[in-house]
Legacy VTK file of the C-alpha trace (Angstrom):
# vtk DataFile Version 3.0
C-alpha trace
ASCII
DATASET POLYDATA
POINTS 426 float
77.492 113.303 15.301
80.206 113.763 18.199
81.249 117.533 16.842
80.263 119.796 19.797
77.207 122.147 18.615
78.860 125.456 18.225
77.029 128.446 20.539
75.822 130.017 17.022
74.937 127.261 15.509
70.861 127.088 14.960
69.752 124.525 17.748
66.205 123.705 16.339
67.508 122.963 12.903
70.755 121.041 14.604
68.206 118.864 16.157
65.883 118.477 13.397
68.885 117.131 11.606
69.068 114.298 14.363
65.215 113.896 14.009
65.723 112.834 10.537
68.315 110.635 10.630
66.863 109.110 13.529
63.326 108.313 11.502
65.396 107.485 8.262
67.595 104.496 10.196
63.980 103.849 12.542
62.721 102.429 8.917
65.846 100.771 7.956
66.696 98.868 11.918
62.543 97.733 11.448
63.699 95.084 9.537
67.024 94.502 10.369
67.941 90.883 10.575
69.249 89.561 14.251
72.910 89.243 12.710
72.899 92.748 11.468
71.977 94.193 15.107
74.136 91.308 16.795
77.109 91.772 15.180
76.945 96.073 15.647
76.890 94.713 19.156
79.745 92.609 19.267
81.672 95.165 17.507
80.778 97.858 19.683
81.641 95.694 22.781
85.294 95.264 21.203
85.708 99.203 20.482
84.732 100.069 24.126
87.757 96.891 24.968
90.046 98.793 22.521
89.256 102.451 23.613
89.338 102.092 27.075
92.152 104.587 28.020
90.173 107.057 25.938
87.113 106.636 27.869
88.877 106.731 31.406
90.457 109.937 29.959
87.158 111.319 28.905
85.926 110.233 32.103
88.707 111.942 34.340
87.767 115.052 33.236
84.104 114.644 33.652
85.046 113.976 37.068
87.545 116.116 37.621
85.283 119.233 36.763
82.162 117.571 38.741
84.907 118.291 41.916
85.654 121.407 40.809
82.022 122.560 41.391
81.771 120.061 44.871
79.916 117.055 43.533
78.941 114.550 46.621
80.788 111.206 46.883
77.463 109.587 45.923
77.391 111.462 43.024
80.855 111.106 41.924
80.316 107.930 42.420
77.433 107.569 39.870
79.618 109.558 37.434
83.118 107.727 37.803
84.618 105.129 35.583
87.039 102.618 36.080
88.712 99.513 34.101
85.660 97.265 35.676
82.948 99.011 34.852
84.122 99.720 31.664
84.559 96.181 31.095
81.119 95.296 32.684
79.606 97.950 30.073
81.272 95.533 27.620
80.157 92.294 28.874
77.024 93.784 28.915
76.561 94.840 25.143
77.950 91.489 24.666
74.832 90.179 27.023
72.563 92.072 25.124
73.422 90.348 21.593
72.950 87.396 23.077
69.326 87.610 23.354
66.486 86.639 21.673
65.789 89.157 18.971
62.151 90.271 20.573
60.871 91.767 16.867
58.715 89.507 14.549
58.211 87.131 17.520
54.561 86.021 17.255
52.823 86.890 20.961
48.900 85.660 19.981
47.633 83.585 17.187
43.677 82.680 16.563
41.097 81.816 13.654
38.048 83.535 13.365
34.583 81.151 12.346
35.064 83.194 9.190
38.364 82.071 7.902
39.945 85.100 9.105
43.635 84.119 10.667
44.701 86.836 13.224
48.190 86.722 15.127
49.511 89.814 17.318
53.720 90.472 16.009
56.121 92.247 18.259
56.969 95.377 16.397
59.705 97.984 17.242
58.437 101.415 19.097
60.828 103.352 16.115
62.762 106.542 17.443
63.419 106.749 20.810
64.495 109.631 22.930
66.413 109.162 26.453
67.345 111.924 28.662
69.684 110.911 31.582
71.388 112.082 33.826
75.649 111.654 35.710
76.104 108.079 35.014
77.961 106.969 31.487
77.213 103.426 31.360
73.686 104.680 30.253
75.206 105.598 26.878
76.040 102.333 25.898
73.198 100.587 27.373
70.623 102.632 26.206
71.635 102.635 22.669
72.417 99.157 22.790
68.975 98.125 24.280
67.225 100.006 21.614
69.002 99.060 18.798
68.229 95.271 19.737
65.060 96.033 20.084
64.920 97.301 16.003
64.792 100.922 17.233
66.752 104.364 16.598
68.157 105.786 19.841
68.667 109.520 20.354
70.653 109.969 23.661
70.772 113.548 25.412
73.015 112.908 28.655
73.809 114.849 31.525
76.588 117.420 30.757
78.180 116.319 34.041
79.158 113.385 32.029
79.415 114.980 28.496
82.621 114.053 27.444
82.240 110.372 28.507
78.878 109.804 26.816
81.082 111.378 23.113
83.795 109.142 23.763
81.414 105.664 24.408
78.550 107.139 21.661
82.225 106.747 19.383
82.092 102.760 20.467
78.698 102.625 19.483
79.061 104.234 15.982
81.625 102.053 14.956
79.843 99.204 16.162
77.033 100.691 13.547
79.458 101.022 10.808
81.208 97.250 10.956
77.631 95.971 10.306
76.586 98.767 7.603
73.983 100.173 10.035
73.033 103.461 9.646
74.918 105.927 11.574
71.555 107.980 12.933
70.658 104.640 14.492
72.353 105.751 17.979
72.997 109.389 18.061
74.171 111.339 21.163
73.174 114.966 21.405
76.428 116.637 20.801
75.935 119.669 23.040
74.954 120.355 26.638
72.885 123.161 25.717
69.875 122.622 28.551
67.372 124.015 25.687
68.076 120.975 23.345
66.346 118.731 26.000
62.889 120.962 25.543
63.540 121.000 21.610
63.634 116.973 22.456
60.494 117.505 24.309
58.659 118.889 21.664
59.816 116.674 18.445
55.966 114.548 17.626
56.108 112.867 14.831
60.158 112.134 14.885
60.423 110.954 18.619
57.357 108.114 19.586
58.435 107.780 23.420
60.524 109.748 25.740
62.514 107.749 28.784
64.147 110.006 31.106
67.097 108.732 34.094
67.377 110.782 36.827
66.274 112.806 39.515
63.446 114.419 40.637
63.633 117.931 38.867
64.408 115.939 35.618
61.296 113.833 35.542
58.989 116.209 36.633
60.399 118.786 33.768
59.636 115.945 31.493
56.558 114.957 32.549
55.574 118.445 32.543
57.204 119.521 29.301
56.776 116.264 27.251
54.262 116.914 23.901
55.514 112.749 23.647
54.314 109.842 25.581
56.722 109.271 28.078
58.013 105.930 30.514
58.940 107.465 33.557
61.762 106.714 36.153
60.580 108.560 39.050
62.779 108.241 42.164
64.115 105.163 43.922
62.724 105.843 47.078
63.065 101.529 47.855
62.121 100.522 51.261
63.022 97.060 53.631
60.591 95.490 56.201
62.141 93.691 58.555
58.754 90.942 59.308
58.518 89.283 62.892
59.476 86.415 60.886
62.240 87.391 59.553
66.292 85.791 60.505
68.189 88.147 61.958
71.484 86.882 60.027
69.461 86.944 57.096
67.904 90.230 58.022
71.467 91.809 59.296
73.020 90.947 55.371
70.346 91.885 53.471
69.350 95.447 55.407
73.534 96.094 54.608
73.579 95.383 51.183
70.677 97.015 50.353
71.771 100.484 51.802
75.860 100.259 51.537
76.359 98.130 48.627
76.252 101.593 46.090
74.522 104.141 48.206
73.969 106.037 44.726
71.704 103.631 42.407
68.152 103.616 42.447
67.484 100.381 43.610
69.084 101.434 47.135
67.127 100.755 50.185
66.274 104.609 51.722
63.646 103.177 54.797
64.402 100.447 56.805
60.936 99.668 58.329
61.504 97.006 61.127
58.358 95.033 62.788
57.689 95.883 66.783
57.686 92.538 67.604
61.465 92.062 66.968
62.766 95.772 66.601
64.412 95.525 70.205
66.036 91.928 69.861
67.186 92.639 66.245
67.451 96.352 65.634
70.933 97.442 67.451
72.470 94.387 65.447
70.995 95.172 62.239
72.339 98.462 62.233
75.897 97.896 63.971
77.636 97.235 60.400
75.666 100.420 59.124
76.862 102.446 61.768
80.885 100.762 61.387
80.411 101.460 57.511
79.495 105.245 58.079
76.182 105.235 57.726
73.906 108.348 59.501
70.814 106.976 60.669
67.526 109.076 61.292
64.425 107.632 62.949
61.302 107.825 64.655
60.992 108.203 68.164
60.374 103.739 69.009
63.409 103.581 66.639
65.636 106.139 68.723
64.274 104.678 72.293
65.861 100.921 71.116
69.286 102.383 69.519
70.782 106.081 70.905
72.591 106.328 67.250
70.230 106.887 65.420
69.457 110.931 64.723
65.899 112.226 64.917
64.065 111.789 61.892
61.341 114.600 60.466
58.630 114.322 57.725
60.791 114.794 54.888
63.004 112.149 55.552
60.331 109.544 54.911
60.292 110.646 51.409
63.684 111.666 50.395
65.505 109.597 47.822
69.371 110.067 49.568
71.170 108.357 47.112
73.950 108.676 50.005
75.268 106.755 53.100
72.277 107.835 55.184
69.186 105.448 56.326
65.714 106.383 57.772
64.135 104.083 60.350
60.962 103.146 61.464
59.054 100.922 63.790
55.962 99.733 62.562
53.338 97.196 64.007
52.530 94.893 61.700
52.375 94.168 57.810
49.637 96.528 57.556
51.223 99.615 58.998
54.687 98.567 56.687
52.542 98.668 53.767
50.761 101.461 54.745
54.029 103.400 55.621
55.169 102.252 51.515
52.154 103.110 49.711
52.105 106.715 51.457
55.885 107.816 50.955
57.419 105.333 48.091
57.728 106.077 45.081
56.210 102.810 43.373
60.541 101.506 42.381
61.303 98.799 44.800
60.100 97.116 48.014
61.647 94.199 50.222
60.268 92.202 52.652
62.126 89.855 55.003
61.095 87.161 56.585
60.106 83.387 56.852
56.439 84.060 56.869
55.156 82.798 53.282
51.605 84.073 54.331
53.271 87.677 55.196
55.573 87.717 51.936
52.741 86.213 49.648
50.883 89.274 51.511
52.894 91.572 50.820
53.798 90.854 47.158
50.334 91.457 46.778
49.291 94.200 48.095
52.783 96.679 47.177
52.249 98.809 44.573
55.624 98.610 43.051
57.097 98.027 39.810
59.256 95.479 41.814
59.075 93.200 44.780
61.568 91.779 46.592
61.280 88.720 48.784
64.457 87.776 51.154
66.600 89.711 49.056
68.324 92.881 48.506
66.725 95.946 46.698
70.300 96.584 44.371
68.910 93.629 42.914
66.579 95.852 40.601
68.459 96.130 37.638
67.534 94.387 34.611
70.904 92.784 33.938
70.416 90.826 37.462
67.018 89.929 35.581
69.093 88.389 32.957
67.834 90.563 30.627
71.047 92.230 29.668
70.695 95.593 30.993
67.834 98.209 31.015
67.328 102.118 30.417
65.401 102.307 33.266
63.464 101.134 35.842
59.462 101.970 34.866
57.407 103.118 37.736
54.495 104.362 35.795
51.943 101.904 34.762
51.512 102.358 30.593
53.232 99.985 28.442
56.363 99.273 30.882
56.654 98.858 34.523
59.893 97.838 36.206
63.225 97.358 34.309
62.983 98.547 30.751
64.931 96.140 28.476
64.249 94.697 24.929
60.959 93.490 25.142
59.799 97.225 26.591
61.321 98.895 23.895
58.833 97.417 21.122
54.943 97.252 20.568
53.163 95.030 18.445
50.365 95.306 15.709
48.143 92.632 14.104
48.060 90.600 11.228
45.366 89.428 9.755
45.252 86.829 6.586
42.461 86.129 4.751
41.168 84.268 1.551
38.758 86.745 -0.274
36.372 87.511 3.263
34.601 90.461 2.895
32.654 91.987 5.951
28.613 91.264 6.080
LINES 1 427
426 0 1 2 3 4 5 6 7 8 9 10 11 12 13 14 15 16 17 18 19 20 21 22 23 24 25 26 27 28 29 30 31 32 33 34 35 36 37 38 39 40 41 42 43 44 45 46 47 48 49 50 51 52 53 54 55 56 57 58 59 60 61 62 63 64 65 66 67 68 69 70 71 72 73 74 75 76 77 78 79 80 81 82 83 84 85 86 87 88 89 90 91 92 93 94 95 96 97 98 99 100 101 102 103 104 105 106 107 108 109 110 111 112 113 114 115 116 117 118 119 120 121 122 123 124 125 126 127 128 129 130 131 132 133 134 135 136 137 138 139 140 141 142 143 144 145 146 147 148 149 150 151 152 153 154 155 156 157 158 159 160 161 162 163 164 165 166 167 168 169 170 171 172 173 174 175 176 177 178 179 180 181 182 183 184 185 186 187 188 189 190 191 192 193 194 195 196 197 198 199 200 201 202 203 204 205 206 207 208 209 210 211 212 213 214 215 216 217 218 219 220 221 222 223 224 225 226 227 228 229 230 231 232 233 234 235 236 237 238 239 240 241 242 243 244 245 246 247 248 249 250 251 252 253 254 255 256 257 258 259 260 261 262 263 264 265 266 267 268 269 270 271 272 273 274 275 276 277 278 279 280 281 282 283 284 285 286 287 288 289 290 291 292 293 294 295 296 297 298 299 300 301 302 303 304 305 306 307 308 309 310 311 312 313 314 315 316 317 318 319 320 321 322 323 324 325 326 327 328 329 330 331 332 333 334 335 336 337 338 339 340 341 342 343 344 345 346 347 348 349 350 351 352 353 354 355 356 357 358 359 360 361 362 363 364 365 366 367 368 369 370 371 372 373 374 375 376 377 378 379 380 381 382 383 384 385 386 387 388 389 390 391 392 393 394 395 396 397 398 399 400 401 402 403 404 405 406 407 408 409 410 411 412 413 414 415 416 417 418 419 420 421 422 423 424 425
């Protein structure tokens, strides 16, 4: 599984391979008792512990050749490992065992005047495909999510991060074999080939649901490739309103963590959109630790007349995910022209509102169109492990099956049982 594919090796037939032992483990992890997945967990938590200098190795040269070709510090940043993270990828297999096993869970139960008894069972989705992009962690997450959730995982990550997704996919597999899992249960595609990602694409009948991580040209190659349903992770263009009602302490923190905290994750804040009523008062103090931290700022023209740092802002910058220390600003006049402003340029990810105004935040949950919400609090809160649901593939901003973070419970379907004593249709 971790052999490199060899450049005259027959791709199709390599990935068909995969396919199949994908399916065949699919039908074994259906009905896999908790303790079974569990304790591939646990074991695969200890492995990453144990192999840790192999995975920073791995790592450094990921890194190292990412350089080479002049990689932005945000995107380094995505790609780099160190002893904490590795660690928190740890924890967070660990955090992921601990749940409650989400197949066989009974969501719906009735009786029919006829007898019939009808319940609706949480069922495993089967093989699942993810395509991602620079950042490891993804590896382990992703194949630990879906094994939890009774499913086969087959991983294709970015080559960027090639030789860090082998060396944690190695974790993982001997996680698989100290339970007596099947080893096609979380397979990483073993070559960074960009024409195994299309032979992905096109696998019906192996593959029921594709989740691609990344950027823009990824998910729209996907989406327009795809011959398999797909839960897409379109970009994280998140956005902060700044209400009249809002603290400016509270405002000040928040508006700072949002953008500066990792300037590279998909939950951080790309617009600041700050209400007329308290731009003047609250604006040049909002953006002061911004400005000491590095941070570019483009705006509109209201925004530039209050604050001379901030750089002119054009069209495009209302729509462009940055991923990087820079921050778009706008004045709006009210809630309506905030939401307005979110509905036309986001990208349906994540959307803050501060203030004091229950009215205006009850408002404005409503009425944003976003897989999440946030309310007084910081957009780099969108990641399922802050939801306490261990971690997540993904954050869902489609509308089908999953919105928002994608963790256990998103990975499965369900399908009906029905029990009868002899009924036989009229």
């Amino acid at each position: 599984m971790l052999q490199s594919v060899a450049k005259d090796r027959d791709l199709p037939a390599e990935m068909a391979a995969i396919g199949a032992a994908a399916r065949a483990a699919a039908t074994v992890l259906a009905n896999t008792p908790r303790t079974a997945k569990d304790r591939a967990l646990a074991a695969a938590a200890e492995a990453i512990r144990d192999q840790r200098d192999a995975i920073l190795a791995a790592n450094t040269r990921d890194v190292a050749a990412a350089e080479a070709k002049g990689a932005t510090g945000a995107f380094l940043d995505r790609l780099a490992l160190d002893a904490g993270r590795i660690a928190a990828m740890a924890k967070g297999l660990d955090e992921i065992a601990a749940l409650d096993d989400p197949v066989g869970a009974v969501l719906a139960e009735w009786s029919r005047p006829n007898g019939l008894a009808i319940s609706r069972l949480r069922v495993p989705l089967g093989v699942i495909g993810v395509i991602y992009e620079s950042r490891p962690n993804v590896t382990a997450d992703a194949g630990a999510l879906c094994l939890k959730a009774g499913n086969a995982a087959i991983l294709r990550g970015g080559s960027e991060s090639f030789h860090s997704a082998l060396a944690i996919a190695a974790c993982l597999s001997r996680g698989l074999a100290a339970a007596g899992l099947p080893e096609g249960a979380i397979q990483v595609v073993p070559t960074r080939d960009r024409a195994a990602v299309g032979e992905m694409l096109a696998m019906t009948g192996v593959i029921d649901v594709i989740i691609p991580r990344g950027g823009r040209s990824l998910i729209e190659r996907v989406n327009a490739e795809s011959r398999i349903p797909v839960f897409s992770h379109l970009d994280g263009l998140c956005h902060t309103y700044v209400h009249a009602g809002a603290r400016l302490e509270m405002a000040r923190e928040i508006v700072f963590n949002a953008k500066m905290r990792r300037t590279g994750i998909c939950g951080a804040t790309e617009t600041l959109l700050i209400d007329a009523a308290v731009a003047e008062a609250f604006l040049p103090a909002i953006l002061e630790p911004l400005v000491a931290a590095g941070c570019a700022l483009r705006g509109d023209d209201r925004a530039r007349a209050i604050d001379p740092r901030i750089g002119r802002a054009d069209e495009s910058d209302w729509g462009t995910e940055y991923l990087d220390a820079v921050l778009a600003v706008r004045v709006v006049d009210d809630l309506d022209a905030a939401i307005k402003h979110i509905d036309r340029y986001g990208s349906h990810h994540t959307d803050a509102i501060v203030t004091d105004d229950a009215d205006a935040a009850q408002a404005f949950a409503a009425r944003v169109d976003s897989g999440i919400v946030m309310h007084n609090a910081s957009t780099q809160f969108a990641d399922g492990a802050e939801f306490g649901m261990g971690a997540e593939i993904g954050i869902s901003t489609g509308k089908l099956h999953a919105r928002g973070p994608v963790g256990v419970e998103q990975l499965t379907s369900y399908k009906y049982v029905v029990r009868g004593d002899g009924q036989v249709r009229p």
